[in-house]
N, C-alpha and C positions, 0 to 999 in steps of 0.2 A: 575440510569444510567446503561445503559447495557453495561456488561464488560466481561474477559476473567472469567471462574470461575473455574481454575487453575492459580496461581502466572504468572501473565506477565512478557515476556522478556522485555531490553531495546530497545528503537526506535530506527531504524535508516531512515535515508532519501531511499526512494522508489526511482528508476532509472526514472520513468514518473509519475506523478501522479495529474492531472486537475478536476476541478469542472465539467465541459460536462460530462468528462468519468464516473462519478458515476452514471449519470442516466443510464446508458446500463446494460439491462436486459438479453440479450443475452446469448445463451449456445454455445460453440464453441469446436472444440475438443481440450484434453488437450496435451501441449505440455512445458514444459520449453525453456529459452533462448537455441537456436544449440550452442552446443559445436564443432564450426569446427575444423573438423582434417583432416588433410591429408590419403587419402586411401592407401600409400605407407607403406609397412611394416617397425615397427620401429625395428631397432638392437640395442640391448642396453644388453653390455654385462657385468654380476652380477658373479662377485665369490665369495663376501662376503659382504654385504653391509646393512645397517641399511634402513627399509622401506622405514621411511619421507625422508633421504635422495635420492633414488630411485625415489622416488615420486616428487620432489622439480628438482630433474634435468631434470626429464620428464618434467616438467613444462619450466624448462629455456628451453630446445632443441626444444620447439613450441612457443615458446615467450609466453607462458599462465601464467598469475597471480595464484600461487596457496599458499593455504591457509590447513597446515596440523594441526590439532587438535593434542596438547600432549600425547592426548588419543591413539593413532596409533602407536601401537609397533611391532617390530620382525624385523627379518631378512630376505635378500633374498640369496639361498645360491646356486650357480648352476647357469649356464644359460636361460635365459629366451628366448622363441620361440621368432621367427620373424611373430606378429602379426600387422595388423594396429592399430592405437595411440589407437582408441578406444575399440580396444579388449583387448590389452594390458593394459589398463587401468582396464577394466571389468575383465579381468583374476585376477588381485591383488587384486579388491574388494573382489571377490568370497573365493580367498585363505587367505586373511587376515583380512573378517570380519569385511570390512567396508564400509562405504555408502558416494556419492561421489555427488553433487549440483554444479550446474553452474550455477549464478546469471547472466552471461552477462558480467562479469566484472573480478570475481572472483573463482575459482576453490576448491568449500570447500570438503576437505576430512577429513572427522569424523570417529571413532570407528563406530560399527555397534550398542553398548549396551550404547551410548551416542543418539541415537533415541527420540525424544521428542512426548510427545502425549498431546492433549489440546482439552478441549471441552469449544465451542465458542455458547455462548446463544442470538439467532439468536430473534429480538424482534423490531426493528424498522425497517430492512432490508429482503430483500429476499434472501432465499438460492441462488434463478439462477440470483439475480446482484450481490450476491458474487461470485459466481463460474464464471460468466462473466467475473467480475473484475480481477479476479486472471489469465485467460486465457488472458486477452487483455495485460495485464501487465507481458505476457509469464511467470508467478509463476508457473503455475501448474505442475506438473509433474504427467506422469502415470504411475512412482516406488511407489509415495508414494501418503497416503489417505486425501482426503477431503471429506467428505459426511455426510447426514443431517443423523441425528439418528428419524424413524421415530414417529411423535405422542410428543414429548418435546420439539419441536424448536430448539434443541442441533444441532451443527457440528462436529464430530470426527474429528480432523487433527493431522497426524502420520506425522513423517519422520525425516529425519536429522535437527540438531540446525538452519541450515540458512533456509531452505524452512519453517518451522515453524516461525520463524524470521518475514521472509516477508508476510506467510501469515494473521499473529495478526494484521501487519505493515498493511495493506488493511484492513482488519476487522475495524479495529480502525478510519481510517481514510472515510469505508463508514457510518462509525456509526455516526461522526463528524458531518459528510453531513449533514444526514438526519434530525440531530438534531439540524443543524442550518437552515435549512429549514423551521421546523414545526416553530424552533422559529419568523421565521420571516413571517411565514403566520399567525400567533397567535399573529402578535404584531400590534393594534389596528393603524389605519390611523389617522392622526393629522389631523384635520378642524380648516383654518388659515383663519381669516377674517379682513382684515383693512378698518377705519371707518376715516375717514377724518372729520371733524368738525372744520371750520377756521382753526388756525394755530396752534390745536393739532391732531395729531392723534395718534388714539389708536389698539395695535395688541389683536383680539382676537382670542385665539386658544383654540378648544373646547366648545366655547360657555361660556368661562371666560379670564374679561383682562387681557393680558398679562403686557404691556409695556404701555407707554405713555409717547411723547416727543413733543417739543415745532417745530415747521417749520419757519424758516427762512422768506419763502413765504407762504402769505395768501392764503388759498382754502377755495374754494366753500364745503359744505357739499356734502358727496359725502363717495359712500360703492364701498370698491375696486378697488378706485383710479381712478375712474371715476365721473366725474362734475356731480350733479343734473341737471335735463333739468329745465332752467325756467321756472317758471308760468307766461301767458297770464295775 
């Protein structure tokens, strides 16, 4: 069975994810879920203050879910420029060495040396209805790697613990697909014949009886539950 071949994470439930969508083959440009932020410069004034907390109040002051990894240490010591949310956000990552994903939902910020790398051995599927899939299901991001390794069927995927996350969490679940597909076109068709003979009939499936029970009401002999036509 084709599987990660670095140690998989644990699953979690994908935000969309339908049997249709795995057939799209499609390449689209990469984008992750938008992180809306207001263009209004944020003031948020820092004379001593611990990161994650910095980071956790940014969060409450836009109503955003955020999610700061233990790994994420230091202080902010001094005033901070009046940037918009997302520069201001981008300005900490750059000085603090850390890498920042938005699933849609949630706002994960990791250490930058908490980075995950995974090579995914690509064998029932295709690289561009992976890359499809990850783009339709807005995964992808253009900070961090997804790309086939050429000539081994391998994928390199880089980036922080949650984009990585989701995208084994797709891997996995096109692999599923496809592999209950083949099964079910590899899984031979039953040939079901019923044979009426007075007031037994008998179920044959495959060309061997199955069953045979007594009727209530007499019939005529007769294949498939249809009368014989008299004989003249």
């Amino acid at each position: 069975m084709p599987r990660t071949l670095i140690q998989p994470v644990t699953l979690h439930v994908l935000r969309l994810l339908c049997a249709g969508f795995f057939l799209s083959t499609g390449i689209h440009p990469a984008h992750a879920v938008p992180l809306s932020l207001p263009a209004t410069p944020y003031r948020y004034t820092v004379l001593d203050q611990e990161l994650a907390a910095a980071l956790q109040e940014f969060g409450n002051n836009l109503n955003i879910r955020v999610n700061i990894s233990p790994a994420v240490k230091g202080r902010i010591r001094g005033r901070m420029p009046d940037l918009p949310p997302r520069a201001f956000l981008d300005r900490l990552t750059n000085l603090y060495g850390l890498q920042w994903y938005y699933d849609g939902l949630v706002l994960y910020v990791s250490a930058a040396q908490e980075s995950q790398t995974r090579m995914l051995l690509m064998t029932s599927i295709r690289f561009d209805a992976f890359k499809g899939a990850l783009d339709k299901l807005d995964i992808s991001d253009e900070r961090y790697v997804v790309k086939p390794v050429p000539g081994n069927g391998l994928v390199f995927v880089s980036g922080p613990p949650r984009f990585v996350a989701l995208v084994e969490q797709t891997f996995n679940g096109l692999v599923a697909e496809a592999q209950a597909q083949t099964h079910i076109a590899a899984t031979p068709k039953e040939s079901v014949l019923i044979l009426f003979r007075g007031s037994s009939t008998t179920v044959v499936r495959d060309g061997r009886p199955d069953a045979s029970y007594s009727s209530d009401i007499p019939q005529q002999d007769s294949v498939g539950g249809k009368p014989e036509l008299g004989k003249k």
